[in-house]
C-alpha positions in Angstrom: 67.9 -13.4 -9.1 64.6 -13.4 -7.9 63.8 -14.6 -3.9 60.1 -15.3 -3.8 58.2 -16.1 -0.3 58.6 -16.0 3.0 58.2 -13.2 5.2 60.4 -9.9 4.3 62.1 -7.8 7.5 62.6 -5.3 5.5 64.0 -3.0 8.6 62.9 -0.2 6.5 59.3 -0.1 7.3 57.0 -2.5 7.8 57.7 -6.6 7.7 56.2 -7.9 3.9 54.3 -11.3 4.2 54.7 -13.2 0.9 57.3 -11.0 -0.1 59.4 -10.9 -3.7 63.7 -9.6 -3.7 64.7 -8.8 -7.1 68.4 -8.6 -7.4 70.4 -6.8 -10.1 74.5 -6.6 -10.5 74.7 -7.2 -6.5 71.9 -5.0 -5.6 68.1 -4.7 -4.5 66.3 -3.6 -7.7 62.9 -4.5 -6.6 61.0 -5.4 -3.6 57.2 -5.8 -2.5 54.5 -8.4 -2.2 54.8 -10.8 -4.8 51.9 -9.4 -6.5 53.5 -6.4 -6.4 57.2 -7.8 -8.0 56.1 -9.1 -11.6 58.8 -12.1 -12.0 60.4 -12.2 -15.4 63.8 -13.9 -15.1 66.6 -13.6 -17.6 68.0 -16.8 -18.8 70.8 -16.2 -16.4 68.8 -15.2 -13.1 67.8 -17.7 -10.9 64.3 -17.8 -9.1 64.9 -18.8 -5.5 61.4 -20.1 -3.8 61.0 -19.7 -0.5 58.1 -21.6 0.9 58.2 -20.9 4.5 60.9 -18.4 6.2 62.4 -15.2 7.2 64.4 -13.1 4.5 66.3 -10.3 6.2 69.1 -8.0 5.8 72.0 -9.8 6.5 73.4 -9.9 9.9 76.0 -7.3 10.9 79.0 -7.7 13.5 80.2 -4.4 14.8 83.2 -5.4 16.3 85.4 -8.3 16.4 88.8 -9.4 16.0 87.5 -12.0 13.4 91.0 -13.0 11.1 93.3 -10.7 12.6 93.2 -12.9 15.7 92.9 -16.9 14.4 91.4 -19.3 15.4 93.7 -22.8 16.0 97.0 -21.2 15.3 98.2 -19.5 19.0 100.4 -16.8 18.5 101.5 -17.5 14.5 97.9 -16.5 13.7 97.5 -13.6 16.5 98.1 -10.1 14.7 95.5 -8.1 17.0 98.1 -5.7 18.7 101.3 -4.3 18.4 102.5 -4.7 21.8 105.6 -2.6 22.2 104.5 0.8 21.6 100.9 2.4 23.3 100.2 4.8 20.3 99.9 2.7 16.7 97.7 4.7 14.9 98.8 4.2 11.4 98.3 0.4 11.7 95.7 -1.0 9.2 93.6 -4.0 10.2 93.6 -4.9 6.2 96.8 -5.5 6.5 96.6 -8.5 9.2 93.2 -10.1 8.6 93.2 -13.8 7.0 90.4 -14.1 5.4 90.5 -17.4 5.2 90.4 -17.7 9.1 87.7 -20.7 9.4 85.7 -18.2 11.9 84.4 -16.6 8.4 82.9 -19.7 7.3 81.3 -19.8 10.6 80.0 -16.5 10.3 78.5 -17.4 6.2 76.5 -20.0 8.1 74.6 -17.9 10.8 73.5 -15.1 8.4 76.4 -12.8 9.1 77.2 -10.8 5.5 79.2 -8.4 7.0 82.0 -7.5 9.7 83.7 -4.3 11.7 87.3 -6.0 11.9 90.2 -4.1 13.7 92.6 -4.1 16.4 92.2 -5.3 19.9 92.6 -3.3 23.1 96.5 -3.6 24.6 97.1 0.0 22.9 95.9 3.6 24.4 95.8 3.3 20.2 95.5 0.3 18.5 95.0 1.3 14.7 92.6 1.3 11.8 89.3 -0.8 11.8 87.9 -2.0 8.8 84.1 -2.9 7.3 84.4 -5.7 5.7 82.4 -8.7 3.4 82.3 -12.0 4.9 83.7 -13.7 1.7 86.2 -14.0 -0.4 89.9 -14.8 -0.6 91.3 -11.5 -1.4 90.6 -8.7 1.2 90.8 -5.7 -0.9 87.9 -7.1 -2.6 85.9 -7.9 0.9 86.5 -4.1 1.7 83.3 -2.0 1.9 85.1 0.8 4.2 88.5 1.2 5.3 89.8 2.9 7.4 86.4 2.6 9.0 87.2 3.6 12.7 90.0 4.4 14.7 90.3 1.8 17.7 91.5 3.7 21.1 91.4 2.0 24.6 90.7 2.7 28.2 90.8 0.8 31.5 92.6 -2.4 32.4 94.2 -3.4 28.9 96.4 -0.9 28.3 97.3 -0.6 31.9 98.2 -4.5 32.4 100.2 -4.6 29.1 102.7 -1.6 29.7 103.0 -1.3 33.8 104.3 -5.0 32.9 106.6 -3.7 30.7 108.1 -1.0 32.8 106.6 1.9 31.1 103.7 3.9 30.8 100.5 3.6 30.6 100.4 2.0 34.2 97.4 4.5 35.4 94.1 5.9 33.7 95.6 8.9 34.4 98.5 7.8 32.1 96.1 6.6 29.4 93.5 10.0 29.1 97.1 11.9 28.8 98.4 10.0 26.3 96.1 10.0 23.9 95.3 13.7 24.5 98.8 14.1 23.3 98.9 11.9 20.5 95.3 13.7 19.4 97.3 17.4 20.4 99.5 16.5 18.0 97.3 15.4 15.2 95.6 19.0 15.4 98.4 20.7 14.9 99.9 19.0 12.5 96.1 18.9 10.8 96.0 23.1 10.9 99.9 23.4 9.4 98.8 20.9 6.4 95.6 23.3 5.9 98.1 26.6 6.3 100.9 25.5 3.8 97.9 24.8 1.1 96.1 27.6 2.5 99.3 29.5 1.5 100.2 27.5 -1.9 103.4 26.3 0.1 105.4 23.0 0.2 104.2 20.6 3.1 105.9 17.7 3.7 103.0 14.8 4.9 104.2 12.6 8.1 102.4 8.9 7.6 102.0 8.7 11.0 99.7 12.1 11.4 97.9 11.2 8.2 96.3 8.6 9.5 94.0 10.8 12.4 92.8 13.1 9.2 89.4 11.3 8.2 88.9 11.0 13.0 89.7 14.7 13.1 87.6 15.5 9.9 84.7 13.4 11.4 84.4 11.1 8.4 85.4 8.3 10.7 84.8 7.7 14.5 87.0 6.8 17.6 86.4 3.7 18.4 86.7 3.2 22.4 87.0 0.4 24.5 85.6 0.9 27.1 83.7 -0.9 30.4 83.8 0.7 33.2 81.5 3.6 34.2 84.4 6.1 34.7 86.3 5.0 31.9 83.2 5.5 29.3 83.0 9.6 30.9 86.6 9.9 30.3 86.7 8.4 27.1 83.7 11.4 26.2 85.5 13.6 27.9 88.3 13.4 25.3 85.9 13.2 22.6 83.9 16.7 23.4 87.1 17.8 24.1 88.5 17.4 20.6 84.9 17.3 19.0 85.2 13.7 17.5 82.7 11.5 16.7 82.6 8.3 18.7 81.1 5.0 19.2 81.3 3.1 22.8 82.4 -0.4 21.9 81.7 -2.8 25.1 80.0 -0.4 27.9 79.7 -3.0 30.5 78.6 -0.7 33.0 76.4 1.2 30.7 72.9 0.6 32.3 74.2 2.2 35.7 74.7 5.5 33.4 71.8 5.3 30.8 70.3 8.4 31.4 73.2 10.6 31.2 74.9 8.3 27.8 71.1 9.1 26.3 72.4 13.0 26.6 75.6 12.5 25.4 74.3 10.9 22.1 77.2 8.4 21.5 76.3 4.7 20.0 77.0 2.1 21.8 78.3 -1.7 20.9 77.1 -4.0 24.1 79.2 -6.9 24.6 80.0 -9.8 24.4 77.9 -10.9 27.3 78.2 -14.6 26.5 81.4 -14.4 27.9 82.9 -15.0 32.0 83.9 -11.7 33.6 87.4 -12.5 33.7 88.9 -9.2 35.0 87.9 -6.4 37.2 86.3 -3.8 34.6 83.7 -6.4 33.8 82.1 -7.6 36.7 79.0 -5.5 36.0 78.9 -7.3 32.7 75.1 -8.3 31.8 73.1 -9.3 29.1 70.2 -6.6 30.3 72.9 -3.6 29.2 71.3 -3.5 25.9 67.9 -3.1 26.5 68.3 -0.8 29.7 70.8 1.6 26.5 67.8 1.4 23.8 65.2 2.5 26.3 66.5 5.3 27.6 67.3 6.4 23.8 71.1 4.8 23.0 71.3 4.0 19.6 72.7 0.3 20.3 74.2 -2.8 18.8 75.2 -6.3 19.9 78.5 -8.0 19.4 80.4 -11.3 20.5 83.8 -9.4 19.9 85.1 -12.4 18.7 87.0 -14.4 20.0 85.7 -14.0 22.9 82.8 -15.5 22.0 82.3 -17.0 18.9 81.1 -15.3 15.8 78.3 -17.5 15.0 76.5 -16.9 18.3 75.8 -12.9 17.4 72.1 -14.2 16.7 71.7 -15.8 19.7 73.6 -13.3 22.2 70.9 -10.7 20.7 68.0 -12.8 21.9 69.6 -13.5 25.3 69.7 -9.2 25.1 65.9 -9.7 24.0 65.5 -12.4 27.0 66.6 -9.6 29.2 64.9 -6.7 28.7 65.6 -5.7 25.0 62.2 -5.1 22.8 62.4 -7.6 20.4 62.1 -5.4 17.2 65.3 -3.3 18.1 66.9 -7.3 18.9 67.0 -7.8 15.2 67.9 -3.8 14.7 70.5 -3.9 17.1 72.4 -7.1 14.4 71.1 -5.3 11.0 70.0 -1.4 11.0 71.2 0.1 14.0 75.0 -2.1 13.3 75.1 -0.4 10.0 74.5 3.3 10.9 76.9 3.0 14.2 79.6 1.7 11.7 79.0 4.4 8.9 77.9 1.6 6.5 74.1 2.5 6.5 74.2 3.5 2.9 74.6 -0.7 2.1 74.1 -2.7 4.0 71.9 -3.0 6.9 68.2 -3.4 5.6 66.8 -4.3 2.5 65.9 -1.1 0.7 65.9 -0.5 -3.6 69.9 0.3 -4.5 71.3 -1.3 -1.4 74.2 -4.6 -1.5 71.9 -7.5 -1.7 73.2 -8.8 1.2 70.4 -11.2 2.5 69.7 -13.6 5.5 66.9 -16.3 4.8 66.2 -18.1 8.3 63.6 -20.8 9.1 62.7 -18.5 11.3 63.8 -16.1 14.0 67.6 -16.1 13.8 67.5 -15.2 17.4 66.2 -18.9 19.0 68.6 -21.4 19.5 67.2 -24.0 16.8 66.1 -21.7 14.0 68.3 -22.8 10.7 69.9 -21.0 8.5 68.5 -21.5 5.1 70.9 -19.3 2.3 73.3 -16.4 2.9 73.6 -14.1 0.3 76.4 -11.6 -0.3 76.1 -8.9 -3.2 73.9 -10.9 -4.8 75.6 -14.6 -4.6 74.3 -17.4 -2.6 77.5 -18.0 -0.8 75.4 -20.3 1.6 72.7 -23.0 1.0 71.4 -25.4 3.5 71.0 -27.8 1.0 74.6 -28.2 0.1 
């Protein structure tokens, strides 16, 4: 397939004006000026002319509960946590999401290609995120990472859930040292695996210790909810303590703390802003967050966290970030690029570079104003949307 026209945000370098995609077995073979992109189509490649437009990377959600909580079906279609038992590690989000949740067609036709999909937040921890393709019937073929993150929580959820129940985690205090436990744990069982191969001895694996290999390792990151000021320090705390990787999914509270998150070096995943600040931890929440976190030097995307708000307003909640404060360039990073790289996906998905998915976005013109269309969504190379039909 070739795409021909339109303006090309490339997120690679700089925009191309009258730009020309050419797209081989799912990925970016070519791309430059149309003068640049000699068009030759096979008898099987279509040419797809776009007179007027933006073609971008396809938009990326870094975290929602999109399929694993559904939409319309109340508590037959709600899989997001395992509320009996604080520390579920070895849950898989693959293993719960419905793909054919009607919030993925929603997310086809506002430009969003791709997904971070996991547990929610009732757990100290919840289980295994996922990365995932926006369509198709069969999951395993949606998956572009799994596991993809390990989701851990701090603050009010946890706390609400289990002091209801009679049992801990009723205080922060609770939460912290129950996850430096369950992580205490995982290190030692980590070091006895290593000794008995180490030593060409038997070792039995435990499923349940398995799972915090690829966290401990640092292929994969903690994934921590977290909104309050004290709970983001305590939630770094843990991680310097146990030299993890880890992302900062919500930070509601992180423009008071800017300076010292800059230090610290940990992503961040602001929101969902377009959202009422229905509890405590979030009474700080704003859509400035964002841009006060990218000044100062936080690497940092936008998400609805869907449900809470829906999927197809990820465009939109970005410009209200842009509205507030966020430079408009590091808007459309903070849905595309910067998503990619805090979700270990970079390699991709995330801007439109030669060997990359040809995951593609073509807008009528800045996907972050309210009456901009989407024109075609394209996932590893398929039109899986058109305006026209």
């Amino acid at each position: 397939m070739y795409i021909v026209g339109g303006i090309i945000k490339t997120m690679a370098g700089e925009d191309i004006p009258d730009g020309c995609i050419h797209v081989v077995g799912g990925k970016i073979a070519e791309i430059g000026r149309r003068d640049e992109v000699t068009v030759h189509p096979a008898a099987y490649e279509k040419v797809l002319e776009i007179k007027k437009g933006l073609v971008m990377p396809g938009i990326i959600e870094a975290h929602c509960h999109m399929g694993i909580t559904e939409e319309k079906k109340g508590m037959e279609g709600d899989d997001c946590n395992e509320t009996v038992d604080p520390i579920t590690p070895w849950l898989r989000a693959v293993d719960a999401v419905n793909t054919m949740d009607a919030a993925f067609d929603d997310a086809v036709r506002a430009g969003i290609t791709s997904a971070m999909i996991g547990p929610g937040s009732s757990n100290v921890v919840g289980g295994q995120f996922a990365f995932l393709k926006t369509r198709g019937r069969r999951i395993d073929d949606l998956v572009v990472k799994a596991p993809a993150a390990m989701k851990v929580a701090f603050g009010e959820n946890p706390k609400v859930n289990y002091s209801g129940q009679g049992k801990s985690p009723s205080t922060r205090m609770a939460i912290a040292g129950m996850l430096r436990e369950e992580l205490s744990r995982a290190v030692a069982y980590a070091r006895s695996k290593k000794q008995a191969e180490e030593n060409g001895e038997s070792f039995e694996e435990d499923f349940r210790m398995e799972c915090w290999l690829p966290v401990l390792n640092r292929e994969i990151p903690i994934k921590a909810h977290v909104h309050r000021a004290d709970d983001i320090f305590t939630a770094i705390r843990i991680a310097r303590e146990f030299h993890l990787r880890m992302t900062l999914d919500h930070c509601s509270e992180g423009h008071l703390i800017a300076e010292e998150l800059a230090a610290e070096g940990y992503p961040a995943i602001v929101g969902p802003d377009l959202a009422s600040r229905s509890k405590i931890e979030v009474q700080n929440m704003a859509f400035k967050t964002a841009g006060i976190l990218n000044r100062a030097g936080v690497m940092t995307a936008v998400t609805t966290d869907h449900p809470v708000s829906l999927i197809a307003s990820l465009p939109l909640c970005a410009g209200l970030a842009v509205k507030a404060g966020l430079p408009l360039e590091e808007g459309f990073r903070a849905i595309t690029l910067y998503a990619a790289q805090i979700c270990g996906v970079a390699d991709r998905v995330g801007s439109l570079e030669v060997g990359k998915d040809a995951d593609i976005a073509i807008f009528s013109g800045n996907p972050m104003e309210v009456f901009t269309e989407t024109l075609y969504t394209i996932i590893d190379g398929q039109i899986v949307y058109d305006y026209q039909g």
